[in-house]
N, C-alpha and C positions, 0 to 999 in steps of 0.2 A: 326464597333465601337459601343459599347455600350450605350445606353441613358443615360445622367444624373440622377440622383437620387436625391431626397431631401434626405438631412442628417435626417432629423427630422422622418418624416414617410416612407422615398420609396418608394414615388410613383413619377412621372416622374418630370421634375423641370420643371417651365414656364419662358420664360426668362423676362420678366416684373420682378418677385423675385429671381431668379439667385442667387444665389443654391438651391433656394429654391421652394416648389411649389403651392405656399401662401401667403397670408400675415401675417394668422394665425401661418404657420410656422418658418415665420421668426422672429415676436414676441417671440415666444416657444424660440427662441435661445438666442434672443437677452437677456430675460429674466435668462436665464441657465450662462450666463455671468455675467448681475449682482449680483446675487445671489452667483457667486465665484464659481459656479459647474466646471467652466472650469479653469484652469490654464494653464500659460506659465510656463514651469522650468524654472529656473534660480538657480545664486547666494543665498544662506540665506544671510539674512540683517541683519548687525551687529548691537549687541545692541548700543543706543544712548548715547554716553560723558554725564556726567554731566556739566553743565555749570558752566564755574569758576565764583567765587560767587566775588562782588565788595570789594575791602577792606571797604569801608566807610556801607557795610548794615551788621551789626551786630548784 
């Protein structure tokens, strides 16, 4: 069976950061995330109703 790899660089993973073989590398990812580099497909999100407005704000 094959070693694990870090996704980030490919070099072998340490199970302390499991996947990863780092803490730098898992930073690197965690980062790639917030920044929206990574996505889940889904559904498009329908645009949002306008809110019915009060009769008495006019």
């Amino acid at each position: 069976m094959a070693e694990p790899r870090c996704p980030i660089c490919a070099r072998p993973s340490v199970a302390d950061y499991t996947p990863f073989c780092s803490r730098r590398c898992a930073d690197v990812d965690l980062a790639r995330w917030l920044r929206g580099d990574y996505a889940i497909p889904g559904p498009e999100a329908e645009a949002a109703e306008e809110l019915p407005t009060r009769p008495d704000q006019d």
